[in-house]
N, C-alpha and C positions, 0 to 999 in steps of 0.2 A: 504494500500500500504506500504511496508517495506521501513524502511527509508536508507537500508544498502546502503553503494556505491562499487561499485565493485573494487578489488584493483588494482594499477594503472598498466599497462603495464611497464616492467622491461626499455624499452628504454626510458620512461618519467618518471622515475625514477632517472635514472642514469644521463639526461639530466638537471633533478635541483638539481642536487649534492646530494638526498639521501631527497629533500623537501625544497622548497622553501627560503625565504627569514631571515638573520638574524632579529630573533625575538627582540633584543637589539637595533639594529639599522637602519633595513628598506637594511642593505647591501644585495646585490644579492650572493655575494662572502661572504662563511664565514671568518671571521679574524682569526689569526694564534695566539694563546694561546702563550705566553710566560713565563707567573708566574711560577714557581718552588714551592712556598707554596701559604697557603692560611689563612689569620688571624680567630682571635678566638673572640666574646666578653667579657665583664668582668667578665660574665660568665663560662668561656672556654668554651661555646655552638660555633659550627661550625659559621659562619655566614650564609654559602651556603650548605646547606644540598650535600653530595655527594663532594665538594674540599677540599680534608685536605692538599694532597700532589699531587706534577704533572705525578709519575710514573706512575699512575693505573688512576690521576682525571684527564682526559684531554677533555673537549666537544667536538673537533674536532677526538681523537679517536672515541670518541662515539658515535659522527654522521657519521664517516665511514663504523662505526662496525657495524651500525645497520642497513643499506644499503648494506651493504657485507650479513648480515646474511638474509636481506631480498632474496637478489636475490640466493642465497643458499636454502632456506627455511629450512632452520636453527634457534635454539634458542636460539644462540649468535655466536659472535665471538671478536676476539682479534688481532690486528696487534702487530708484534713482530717487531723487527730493521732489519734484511732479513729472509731472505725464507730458510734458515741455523738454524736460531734461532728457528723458527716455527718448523723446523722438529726434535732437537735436544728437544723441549720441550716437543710432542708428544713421541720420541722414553723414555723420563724418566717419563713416564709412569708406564711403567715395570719397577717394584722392584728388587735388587739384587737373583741372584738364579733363575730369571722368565726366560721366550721364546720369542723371535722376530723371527718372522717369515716375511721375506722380498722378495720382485719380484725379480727374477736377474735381469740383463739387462736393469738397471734402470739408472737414471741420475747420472752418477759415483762421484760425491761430497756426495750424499744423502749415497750410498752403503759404503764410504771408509769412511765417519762418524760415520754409525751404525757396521760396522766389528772393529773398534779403541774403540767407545762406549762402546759396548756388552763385550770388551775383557778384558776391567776398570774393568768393575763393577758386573764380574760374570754371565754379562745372556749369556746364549745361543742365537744365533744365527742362522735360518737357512734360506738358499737363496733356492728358487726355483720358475719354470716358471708358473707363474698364468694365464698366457693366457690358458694352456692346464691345463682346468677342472680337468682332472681324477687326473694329478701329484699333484694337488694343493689339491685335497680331501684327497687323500692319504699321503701326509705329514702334514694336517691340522691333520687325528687320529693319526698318530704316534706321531709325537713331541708337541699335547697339548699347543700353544703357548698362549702367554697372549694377545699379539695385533698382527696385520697381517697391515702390510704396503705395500700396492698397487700402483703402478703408471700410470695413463690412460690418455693417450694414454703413454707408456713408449718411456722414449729419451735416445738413438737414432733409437732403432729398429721397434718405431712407433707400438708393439703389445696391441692390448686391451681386456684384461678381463674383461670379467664379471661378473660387478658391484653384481647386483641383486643376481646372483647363489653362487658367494663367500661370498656375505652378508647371505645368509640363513644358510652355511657351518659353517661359522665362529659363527654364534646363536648358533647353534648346538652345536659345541665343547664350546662355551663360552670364545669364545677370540673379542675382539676390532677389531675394521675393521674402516682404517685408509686407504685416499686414496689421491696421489699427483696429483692434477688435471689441475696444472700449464698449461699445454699444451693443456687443451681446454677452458678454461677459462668458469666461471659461467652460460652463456649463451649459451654454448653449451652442459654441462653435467653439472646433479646434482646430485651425489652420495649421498649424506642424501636422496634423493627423493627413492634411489633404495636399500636402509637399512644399509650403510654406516655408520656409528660411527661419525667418524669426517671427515674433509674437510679439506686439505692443499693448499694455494697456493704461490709460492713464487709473492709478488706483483711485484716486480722488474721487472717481464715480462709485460705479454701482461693487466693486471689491470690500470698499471701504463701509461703504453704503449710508454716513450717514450724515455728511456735509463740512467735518469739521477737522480734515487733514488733505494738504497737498503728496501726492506721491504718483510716479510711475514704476513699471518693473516690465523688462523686454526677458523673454523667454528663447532658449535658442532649440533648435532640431538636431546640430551634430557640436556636442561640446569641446570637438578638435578644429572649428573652422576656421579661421585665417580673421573672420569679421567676429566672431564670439573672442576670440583674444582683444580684438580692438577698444571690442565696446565696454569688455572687463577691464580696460586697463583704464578707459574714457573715465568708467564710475571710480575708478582709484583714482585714477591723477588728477582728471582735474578736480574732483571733489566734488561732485553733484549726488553728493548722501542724501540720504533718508535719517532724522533723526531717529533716536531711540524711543521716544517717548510716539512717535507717530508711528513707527514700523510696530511698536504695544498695539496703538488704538486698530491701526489696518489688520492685523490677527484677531483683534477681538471682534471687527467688523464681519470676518472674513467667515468666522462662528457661524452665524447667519445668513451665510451668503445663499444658499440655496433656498431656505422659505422665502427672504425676500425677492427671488430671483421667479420663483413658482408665482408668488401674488403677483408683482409687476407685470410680468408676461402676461398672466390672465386678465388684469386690468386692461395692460393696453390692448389686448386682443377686443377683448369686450368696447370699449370704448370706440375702436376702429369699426366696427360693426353696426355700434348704433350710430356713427356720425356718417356713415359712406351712404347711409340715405337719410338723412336729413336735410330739411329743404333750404336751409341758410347756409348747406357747406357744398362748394364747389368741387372740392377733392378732400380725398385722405391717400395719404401717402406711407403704406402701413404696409412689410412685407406680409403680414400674415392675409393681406385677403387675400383670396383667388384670384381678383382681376388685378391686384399689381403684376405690372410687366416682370418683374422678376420672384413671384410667385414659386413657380416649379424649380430654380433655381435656389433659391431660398431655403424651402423643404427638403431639397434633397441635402442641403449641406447642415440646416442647423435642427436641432432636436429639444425638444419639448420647449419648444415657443420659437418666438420671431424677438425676442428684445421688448425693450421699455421703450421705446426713443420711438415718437412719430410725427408726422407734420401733418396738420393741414389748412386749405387751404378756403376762408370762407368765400362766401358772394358778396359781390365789391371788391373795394379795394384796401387800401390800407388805413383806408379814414374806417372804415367797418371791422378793419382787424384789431386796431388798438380798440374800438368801442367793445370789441367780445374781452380783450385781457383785462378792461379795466371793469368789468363787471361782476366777473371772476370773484371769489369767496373764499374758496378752498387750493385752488390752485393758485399759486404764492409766482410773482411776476421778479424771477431771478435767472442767473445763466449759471447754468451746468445741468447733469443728471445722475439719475441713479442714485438718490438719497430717497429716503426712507418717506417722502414730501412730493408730492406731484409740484412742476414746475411750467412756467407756460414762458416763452419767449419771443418778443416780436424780431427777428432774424435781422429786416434791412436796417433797423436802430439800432442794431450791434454793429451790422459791416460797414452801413453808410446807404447814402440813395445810387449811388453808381455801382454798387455791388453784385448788382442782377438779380438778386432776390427778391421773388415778387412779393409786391408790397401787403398783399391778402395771405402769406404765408406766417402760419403759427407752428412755432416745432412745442412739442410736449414731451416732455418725464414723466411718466406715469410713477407713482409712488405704489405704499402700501395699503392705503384708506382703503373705504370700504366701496366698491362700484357704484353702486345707487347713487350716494355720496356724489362722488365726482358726476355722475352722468346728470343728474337734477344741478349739481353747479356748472356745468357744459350748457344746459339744455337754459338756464333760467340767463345764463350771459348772452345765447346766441338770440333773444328774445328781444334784444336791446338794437338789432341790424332790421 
């Protein structure tokens, strides 16, 4: 009889913080590292193999890290101070002179980082729509890029590429396949699963889940690879740590990450449902309905739900869109997502009026409330158009 035990299910995972009990002292909760160095004996021999200094030696990174990279299945990862740092240490990948190749339509902080980025330091640049296969084959042989940065489910337009067909494309030409998966969180999509390179998420969102720390962590697929050295040396040298005290609170977050992950999904799903016929909303932009364009693509790559994150879009314009957010009750009029808090965001007041974002577009965070709840505070704001 083998004596193997089969590995634990990701929600009993994340429910003992990544395993069990402080080995040190019997605590259920691990303690929060504070030391900044670490003595030598009078030998200069380490005393603790692995603590020389707190940037890179921290136990409580490392029991995050290796719980992230579990539920990624991943063979490693790294939290950085936010989800800015992560994507800024992934984009200096690419050498002076090389190709970025990025999704448009993407979370506009990540987009106006890597356009100022690319423009430093000599690389090239190009934006196009990865959702539609052919464009993205097609500018994958012309411009030759070194890494291709994707974002799935993309915010705010909610479109989803696929994973798996861009991962074989980008083998092919011999570029890095790089994807921001923020908005469905680990539990819902695995891109390393689907030949993926690396794994971005900002923790800040739905990881963390509760609004009240900055953090990212990138995950890698082959922990020998030439770019996993880089970016592990990016988060030592230059120093875009994660405190101690936030890498505590993102573990404790992380506790609950799958019931919050269950109610969200089902909110927004519900929510996308009753607003896709109602008669004050022009669209809803929500991979989980059938008639989104990226529907079948969607379902085949992510599992039990479509994410929290949805836009839509009412009738009228943007004089009619700010009258729905400012009617709002229970959906709280802030930027980000994946807090425990439904969130409602007027999109072109964030980028500007030359941004392109149409001005009747609302993206949403669906929280943990109770449906009814939000759908009578939906329904009693869109009453006001």
């Amino acid at each position: 009889m083998s004596s193997h035990k089969p590995p634990l299910h990701a929600d009993t995972l994340l429910a003992h913080g990544g395993g069990g009990f402080d080995a040190a002292t019997g605590a259920v909760v691990p303690p929060i590292p504070v030391a900044t160095t670490f003595v030598r004996d009078e030998n200069y021999a380490l005393i603790s193999d692995g603590h020389l200094y707190s940037r890179d030696d921290n136990d409580l990174f490392r029991k995050t890290e290796n719980l992230l990279a579990t539920l990624e299945n991943g063979a490693g990862s790294r939290l950085f101070s936010s989800g800015m740092a992560a994507v800024a240490a992934v984009a200096r990948v690419v050498k002076p002179g090389g190709t970025l190749m990025a999704q448009s339509g993407i979370y506009w902080g990540t987009t106006l980082f890597l356009r100022e980025h690319c423009a430093r330091n000599n690389i090239a640049l190009v934006e196009c729509d990865a959702s539609d296969l052919a464009t993205f084959s097609d500018e994958l042989a012309i411009t030759k890029p070194d890494l291709v940065w994707l974002e799935v489910p993309s915010n705010p337009y909610l479109k989803v590429a696929d994973i798996e067909k861009a991962a074989a494309l980008c083998k092919t030409a011999g570029a890095l396949l790089a994807v921001d998966a923020t908005a469905a969180t680990p539990l819902i999509l695995k891109p390393l699963t689907l030949g993926a390179d690396l794994v971005m998420h900002s923790a800040t969102k739905a990881l963390n889940g509760h609004s009240d720390l900055l953090g990212g962590v990138i995950t890698a697929r082959d922990a020998k690879s030439e770019a996993w050295d880089l970016i592990k040396a990016e988060r030592k040298m230059a120093g875009a740590v994660m405190g101690s005290f936030e890498a505590w609170l993102l573990l404790r977050g992380l506790r609950t990450l799958s019931l919050r992950v269950e109610r969200m999904n089902a909110n927004a799903q519900a929510l996308a449902d009753h607003l896709e016929t109602h008669s004050k909303i022009e669209k809803v932009l929500y991979p989980g309905l059938p008639g989104h364009t990226d529907h079948t693509v969607a379902k085949a790559q992510m599992a039990g739900g479509y994410g929290s994150l949805m836009s839509v879009q009412t009738k009228g314009g943007k004089e009619e869109a700010l009258k729905v957010t400012g009617a709002l009750k229970l959906f709280q009029r802030a930027t980000s997502l994946g807090g425990t808090e439904s969130l409602i965001e007027h999109r072109r007041s964030i980028e500007g009026e030359t941004s392109g974002i149409p001005g009747n577009l609302l993206r949403l965070s669906l929280g943990i409330e109770h449906i009814d709840d939000l759908i009578a505070d939906f329904d009693a704001a869109l009453k006001t158009i």
